[in-house]
N, CA, C and O atoms as a DFTB+ gen file, in Angstrom:
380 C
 N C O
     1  1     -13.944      25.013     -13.269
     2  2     -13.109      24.181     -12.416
     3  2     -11.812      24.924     -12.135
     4  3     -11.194      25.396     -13.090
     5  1     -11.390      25.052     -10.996
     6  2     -10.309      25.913     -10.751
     7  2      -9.382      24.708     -10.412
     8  3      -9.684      23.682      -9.802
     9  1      -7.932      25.144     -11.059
    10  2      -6.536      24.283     -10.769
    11  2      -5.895      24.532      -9.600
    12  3      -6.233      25.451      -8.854
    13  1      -4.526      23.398      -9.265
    14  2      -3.825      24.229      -8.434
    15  2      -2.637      23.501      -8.708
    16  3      -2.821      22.666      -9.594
    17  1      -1.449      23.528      -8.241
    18  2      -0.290      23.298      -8.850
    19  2       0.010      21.799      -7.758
    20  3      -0.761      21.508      -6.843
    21  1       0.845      21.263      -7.985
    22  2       1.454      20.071      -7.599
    23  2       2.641      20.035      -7.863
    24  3       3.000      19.982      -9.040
    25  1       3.776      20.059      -6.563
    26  2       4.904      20.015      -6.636
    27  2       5.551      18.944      -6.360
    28  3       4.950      18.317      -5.488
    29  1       6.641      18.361      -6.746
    30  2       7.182      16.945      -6.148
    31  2       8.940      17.359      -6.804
    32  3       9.422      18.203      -7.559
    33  1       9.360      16.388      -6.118
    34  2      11.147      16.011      -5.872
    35  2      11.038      14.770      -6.296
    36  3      10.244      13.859      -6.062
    37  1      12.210      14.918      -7.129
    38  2      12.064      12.985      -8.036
    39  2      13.684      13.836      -8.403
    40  3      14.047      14.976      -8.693
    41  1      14.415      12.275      -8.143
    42  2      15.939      12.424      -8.492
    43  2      15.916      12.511     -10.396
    44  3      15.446      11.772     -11.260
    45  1      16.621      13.706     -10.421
    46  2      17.028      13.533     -11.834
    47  2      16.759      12.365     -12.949
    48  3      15.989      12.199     -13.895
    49  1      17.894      11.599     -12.270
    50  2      17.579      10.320     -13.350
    51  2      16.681       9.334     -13.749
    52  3      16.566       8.666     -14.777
    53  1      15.851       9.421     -12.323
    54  2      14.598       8.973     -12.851
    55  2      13.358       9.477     -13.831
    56  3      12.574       8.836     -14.531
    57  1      13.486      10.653     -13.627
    58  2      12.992      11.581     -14.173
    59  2      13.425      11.472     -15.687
    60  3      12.501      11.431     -16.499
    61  1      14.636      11.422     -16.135
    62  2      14.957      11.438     -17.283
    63  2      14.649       9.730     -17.919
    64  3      14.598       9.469     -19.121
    65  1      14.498       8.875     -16.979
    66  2      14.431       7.884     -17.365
    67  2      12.955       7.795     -17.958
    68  3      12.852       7.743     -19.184
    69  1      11.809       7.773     -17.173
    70  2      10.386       8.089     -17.091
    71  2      10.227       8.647     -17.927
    72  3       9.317       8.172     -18.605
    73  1      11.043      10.296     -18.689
    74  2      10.434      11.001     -19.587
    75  2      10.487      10.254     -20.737
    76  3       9.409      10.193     -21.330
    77  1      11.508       9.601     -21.292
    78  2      11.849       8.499     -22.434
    79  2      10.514       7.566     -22.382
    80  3       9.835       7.272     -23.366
    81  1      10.317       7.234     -21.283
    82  2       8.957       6.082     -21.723
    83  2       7.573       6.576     -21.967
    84  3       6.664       6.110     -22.654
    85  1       7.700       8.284     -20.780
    86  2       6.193       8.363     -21.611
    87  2       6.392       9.179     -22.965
    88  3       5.561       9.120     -23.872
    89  1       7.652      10.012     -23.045
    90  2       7.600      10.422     -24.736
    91  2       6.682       8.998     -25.651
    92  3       5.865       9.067     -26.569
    93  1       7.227       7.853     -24.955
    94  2       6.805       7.020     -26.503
    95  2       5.423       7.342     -26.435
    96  3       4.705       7.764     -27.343
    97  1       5.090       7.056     -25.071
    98  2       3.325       7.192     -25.378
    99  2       2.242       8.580     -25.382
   100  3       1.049       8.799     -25.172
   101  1       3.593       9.410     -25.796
   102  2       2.873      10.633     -25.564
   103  2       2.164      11.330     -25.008
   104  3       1.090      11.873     -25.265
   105  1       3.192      11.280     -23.751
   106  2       1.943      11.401     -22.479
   107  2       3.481      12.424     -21.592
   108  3       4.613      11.997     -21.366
   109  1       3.025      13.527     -21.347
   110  2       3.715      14.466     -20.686
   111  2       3.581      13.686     -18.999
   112  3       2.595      13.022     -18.676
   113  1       4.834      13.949     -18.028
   114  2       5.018      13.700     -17.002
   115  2       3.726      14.080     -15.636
   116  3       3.327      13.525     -14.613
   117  1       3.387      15.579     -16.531
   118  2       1.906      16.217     -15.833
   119  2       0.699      15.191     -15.623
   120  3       0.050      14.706     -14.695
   121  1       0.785      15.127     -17.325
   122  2      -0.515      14.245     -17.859
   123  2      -0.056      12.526     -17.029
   124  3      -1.098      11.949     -16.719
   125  1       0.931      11.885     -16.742
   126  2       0.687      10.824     -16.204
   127  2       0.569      10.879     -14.607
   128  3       0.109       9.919     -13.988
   129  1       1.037      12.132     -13.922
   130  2       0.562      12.302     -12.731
   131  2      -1.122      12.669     -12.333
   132  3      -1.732      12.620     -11.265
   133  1      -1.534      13.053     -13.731
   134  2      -3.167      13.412     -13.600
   135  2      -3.727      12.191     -13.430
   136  3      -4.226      11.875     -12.351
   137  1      -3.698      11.320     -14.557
   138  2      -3.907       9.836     -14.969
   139  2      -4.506       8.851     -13.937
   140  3      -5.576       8.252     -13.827
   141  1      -2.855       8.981     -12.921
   142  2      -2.784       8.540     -11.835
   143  2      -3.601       8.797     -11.029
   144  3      -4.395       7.931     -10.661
   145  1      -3.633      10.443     -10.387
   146  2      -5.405      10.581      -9.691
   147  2      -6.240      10.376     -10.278
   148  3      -7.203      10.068      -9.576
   149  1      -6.554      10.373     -11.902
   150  2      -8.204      10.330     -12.103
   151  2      -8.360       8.613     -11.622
   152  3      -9.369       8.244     -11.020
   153  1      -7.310       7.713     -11.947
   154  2      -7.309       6.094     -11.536
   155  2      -7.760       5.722     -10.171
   156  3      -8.479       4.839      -9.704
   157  1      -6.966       6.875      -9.628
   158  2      -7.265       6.412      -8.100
   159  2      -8.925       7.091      -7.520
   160  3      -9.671       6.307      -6.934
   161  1      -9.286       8.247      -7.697
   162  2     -10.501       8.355      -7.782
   163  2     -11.301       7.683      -8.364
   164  3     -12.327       7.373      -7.758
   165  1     -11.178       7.405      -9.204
   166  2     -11.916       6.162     -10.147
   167  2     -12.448       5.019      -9.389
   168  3     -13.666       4.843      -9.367
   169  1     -11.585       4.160      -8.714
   170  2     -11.341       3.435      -8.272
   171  2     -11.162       3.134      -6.758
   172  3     -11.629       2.144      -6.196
   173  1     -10.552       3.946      -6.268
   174  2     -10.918       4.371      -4.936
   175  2      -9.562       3.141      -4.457
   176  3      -9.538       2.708      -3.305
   177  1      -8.643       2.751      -5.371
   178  2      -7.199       1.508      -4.800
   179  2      -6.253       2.368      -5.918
   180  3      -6.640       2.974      -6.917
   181  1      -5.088       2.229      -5.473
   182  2      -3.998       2.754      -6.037
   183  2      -3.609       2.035      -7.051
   184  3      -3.096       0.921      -6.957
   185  1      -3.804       2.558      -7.934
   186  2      -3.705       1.622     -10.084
   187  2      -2.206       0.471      -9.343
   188  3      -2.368      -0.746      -9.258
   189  1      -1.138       1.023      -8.984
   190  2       0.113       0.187      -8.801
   191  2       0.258      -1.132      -7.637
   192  3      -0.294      -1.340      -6.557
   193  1       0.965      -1.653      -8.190
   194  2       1.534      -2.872      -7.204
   195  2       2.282      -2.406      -6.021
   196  3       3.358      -1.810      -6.072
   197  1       1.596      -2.738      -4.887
   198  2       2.430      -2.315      -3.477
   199  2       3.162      -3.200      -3.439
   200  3       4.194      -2.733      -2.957
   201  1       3.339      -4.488      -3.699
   202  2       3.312      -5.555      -2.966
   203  2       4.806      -6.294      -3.033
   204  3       5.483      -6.579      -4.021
   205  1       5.106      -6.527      -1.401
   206  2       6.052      -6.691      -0.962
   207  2       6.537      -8.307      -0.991
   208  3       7.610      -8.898      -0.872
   209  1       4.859      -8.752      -1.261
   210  2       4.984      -9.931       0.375
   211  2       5.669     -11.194      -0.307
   212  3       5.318     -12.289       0.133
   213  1       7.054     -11.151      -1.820
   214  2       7.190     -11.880      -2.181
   215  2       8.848     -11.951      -1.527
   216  3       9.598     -12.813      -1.984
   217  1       9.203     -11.280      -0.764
   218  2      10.027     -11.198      -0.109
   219  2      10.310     -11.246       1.571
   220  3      11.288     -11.256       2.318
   221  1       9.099     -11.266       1.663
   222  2       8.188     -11.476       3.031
   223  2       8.292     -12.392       3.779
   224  3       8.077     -13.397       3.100
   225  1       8.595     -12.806       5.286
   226  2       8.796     -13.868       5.531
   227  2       8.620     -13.551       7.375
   228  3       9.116     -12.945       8.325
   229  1       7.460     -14.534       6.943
   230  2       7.117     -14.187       8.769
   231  2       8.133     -14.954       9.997
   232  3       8.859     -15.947       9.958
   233  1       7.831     -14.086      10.950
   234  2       8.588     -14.619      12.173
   235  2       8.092     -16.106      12.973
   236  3       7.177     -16.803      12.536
   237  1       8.593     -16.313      13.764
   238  2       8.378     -17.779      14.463
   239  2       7.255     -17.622      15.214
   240  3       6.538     -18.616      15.327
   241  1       6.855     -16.391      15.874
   242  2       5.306     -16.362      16.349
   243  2       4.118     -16.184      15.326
   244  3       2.933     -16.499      15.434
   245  1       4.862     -15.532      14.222
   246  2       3.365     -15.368      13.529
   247  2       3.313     -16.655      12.473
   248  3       2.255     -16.923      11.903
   249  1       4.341     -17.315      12.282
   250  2       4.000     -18.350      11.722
   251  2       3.354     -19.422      12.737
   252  3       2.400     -20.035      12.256
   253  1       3.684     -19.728      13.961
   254  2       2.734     -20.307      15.561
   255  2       1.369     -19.655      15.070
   256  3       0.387     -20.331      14.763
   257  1       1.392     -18.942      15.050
   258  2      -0.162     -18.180      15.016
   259  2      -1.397     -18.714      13.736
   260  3      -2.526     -19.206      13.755
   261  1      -0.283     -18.226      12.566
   262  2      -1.063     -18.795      11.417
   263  2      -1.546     -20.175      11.351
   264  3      -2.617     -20.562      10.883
   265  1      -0.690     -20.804      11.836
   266  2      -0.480     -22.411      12.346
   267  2      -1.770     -22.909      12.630
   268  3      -2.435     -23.780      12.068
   269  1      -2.091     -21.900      14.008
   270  2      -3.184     -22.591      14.973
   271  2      -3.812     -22.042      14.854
   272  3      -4.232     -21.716      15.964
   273  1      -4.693     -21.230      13.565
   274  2      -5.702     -20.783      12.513
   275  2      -6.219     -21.860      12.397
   276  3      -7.136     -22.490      12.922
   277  1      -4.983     -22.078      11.080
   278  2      -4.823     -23.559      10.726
   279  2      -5.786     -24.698      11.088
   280  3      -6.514     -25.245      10.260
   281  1      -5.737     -24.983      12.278
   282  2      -6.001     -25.818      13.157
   283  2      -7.329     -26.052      13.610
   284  3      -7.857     -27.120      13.922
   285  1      -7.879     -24.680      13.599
   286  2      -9.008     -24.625      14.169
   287  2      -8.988     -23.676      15.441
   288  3     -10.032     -23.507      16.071
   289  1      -8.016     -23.166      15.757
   290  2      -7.521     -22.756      17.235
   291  2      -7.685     -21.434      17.333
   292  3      -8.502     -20.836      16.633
   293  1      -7.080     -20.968      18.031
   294  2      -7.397     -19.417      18.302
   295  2      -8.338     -18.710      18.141
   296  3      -9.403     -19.159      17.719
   297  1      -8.100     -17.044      18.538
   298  2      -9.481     -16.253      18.191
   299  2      -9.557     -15.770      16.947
   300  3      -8.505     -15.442      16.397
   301  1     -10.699     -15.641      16.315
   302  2     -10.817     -14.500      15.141
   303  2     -11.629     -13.273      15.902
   304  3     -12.116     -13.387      17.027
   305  1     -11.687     -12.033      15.054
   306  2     -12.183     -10.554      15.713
   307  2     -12.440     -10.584      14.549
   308  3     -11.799     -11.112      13.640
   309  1     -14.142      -9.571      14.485
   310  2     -15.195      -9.344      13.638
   311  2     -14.332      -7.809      12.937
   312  3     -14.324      -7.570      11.729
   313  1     -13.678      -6.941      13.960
   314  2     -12.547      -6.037      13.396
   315  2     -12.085      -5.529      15.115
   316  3     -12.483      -5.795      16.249
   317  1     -10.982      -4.629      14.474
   318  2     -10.311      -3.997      15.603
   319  2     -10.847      -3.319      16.825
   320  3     -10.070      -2.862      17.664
   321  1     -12.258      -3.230      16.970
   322  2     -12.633      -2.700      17.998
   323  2     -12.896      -3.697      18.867
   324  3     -12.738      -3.481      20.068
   325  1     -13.327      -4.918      18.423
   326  2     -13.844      -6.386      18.899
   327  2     -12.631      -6.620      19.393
   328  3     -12.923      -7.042      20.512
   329  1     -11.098      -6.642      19.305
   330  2     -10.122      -6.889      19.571
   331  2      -9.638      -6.532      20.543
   332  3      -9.389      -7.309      21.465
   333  1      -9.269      -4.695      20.595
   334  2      -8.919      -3.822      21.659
   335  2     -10.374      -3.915      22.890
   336  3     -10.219      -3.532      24.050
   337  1     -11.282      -4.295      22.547
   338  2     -12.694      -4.284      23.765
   339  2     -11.971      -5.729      24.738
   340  3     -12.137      -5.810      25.956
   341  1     -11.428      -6.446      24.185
   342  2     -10.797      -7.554      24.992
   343  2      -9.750      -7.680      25.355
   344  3      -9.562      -8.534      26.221
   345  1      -8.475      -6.796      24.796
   346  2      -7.111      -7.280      24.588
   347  2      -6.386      -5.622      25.076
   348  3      -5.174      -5.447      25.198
   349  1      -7.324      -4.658      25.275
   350  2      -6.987      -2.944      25.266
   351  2      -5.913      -2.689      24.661
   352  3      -5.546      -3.494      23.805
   353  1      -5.090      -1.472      24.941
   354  2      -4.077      -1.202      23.981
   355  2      -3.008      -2.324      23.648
   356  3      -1.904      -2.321      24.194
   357  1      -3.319      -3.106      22.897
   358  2      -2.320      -3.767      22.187
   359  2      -1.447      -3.422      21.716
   360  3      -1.780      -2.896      20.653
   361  1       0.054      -3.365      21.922
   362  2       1.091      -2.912      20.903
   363  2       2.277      -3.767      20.570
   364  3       2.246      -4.846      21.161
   365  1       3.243      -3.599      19.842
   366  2       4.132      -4.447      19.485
   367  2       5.064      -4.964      20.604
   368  3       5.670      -6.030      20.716
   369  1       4.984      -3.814      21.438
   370  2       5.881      -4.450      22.797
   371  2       5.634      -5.115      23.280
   372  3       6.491      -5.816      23.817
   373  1       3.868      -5.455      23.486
   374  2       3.269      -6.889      24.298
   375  2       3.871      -8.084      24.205
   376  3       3.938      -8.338      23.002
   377  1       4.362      -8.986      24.858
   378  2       4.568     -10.235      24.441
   379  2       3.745     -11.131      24.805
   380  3       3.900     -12.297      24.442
């Protein structure tokens, strides 16, 4: 199996912060960046919490929208091609 190196930029102090926690678990900074890919290969989803959406707060159309889900109303799309085949380039500027 041949290696190859992995470089990254991480501010100091985090760095020093991070090294303190994995010293406890004895786990070099390398070894928890490996970890991390073998997890995500593993798994094929990123081991960590993305998640925003507790701060999240939709706008007045997309809450209209969710609404008339809700309801029974509007369209659903089987996926994005079903969508753009009816609606073509859709973008945020549309109103």
């Amino acid at each position: 199996m041949t290696t190859s190196n992995l470089n990254i930029r991480i501010d100091d102090n985090l760095k020093k912060q991070a090294k303190i926690i994995l010293d406890g678990y004895g786990i070099s900074p390398s070894q928890a960046v490996k970890m991390l890919f073998l997890e995500l290969v593993a798994t094929r989803k990123f081991p960590l919490n993305l998640s925003y959406q507790a701060e999240y707060e939709p706008n007045l159309k997309t809450i209209s929208a969710m609404r008339e889900l809700d309801n029974g109303e509007g369209v659903s799309y089987v996926n994005l091609t079903e969508f753009l085949a009816e609606h073509g380039n859709a973008t945020n500027k549309d109103k």
